[in-house]
N, C-alpha and C positions, 0 to 999 in steps of 0.2 A: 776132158783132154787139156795139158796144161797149156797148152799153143793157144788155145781158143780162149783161155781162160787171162790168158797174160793180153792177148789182143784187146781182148774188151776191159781190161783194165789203162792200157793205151788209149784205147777211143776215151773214155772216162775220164782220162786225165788230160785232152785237149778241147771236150765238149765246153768248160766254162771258159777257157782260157783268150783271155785279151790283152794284148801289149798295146801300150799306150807310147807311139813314137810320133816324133813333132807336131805333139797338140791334137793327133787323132788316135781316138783308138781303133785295133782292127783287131778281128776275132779270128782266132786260126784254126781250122781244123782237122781233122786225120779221115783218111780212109784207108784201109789195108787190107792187102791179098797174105793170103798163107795156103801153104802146098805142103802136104803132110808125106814126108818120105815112105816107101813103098816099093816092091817092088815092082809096079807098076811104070814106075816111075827108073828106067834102066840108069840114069845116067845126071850127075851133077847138075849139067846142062838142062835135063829135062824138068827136072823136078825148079828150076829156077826160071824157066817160062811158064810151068804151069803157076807160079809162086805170080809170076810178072801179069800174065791171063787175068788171074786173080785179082789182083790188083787194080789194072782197069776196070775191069768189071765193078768194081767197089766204087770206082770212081764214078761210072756212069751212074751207079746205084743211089749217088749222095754221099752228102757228107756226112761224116760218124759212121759211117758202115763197114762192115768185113764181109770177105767174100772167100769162101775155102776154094781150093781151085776144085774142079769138079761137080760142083754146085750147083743146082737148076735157078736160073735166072729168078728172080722174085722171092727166094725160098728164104723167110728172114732169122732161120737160126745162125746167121753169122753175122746179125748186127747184134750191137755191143752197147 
């Protein structure tokens, strides 16, 4: 799926990344939700909290992770 494919290309491109600002460096990095449109999904609105849902969940999950919305908690094919 290109969604999942592009996400972990995002994760990947902030896993090494360090700005060096006022003599310290800090390391930045990504966790993201994705919600795959559907009709499951009635309404802009809906599919943009599940997108949101998603999203924390990544967060809770760590850093570098993706989380599809719909996802069983632990299931690691949407880290990246």
């Amino acid at each position: 799926m290109a969604a999942i494919a592009l996400g972990q290309s995002v994760l990947r491109a902030f896993k090494p990344l360090v700005v060096r600002w006022q003599g310290t460096n800090h390391s930045i990095g990504a966790s993201l939700g994705l919600a795959i449109g559907s009709v499951a999904l009635g309404s802009e609105l809906e599919w943009l909290e599940a997108a949101d849902g998603a999203a924390y969940e990544a967060k809770r999950s760590g850093r570098g992770t993706m989380r599809l919305a719909g996802q069983a908690p632990g299931d690691p094919s949407g880290r990246g």
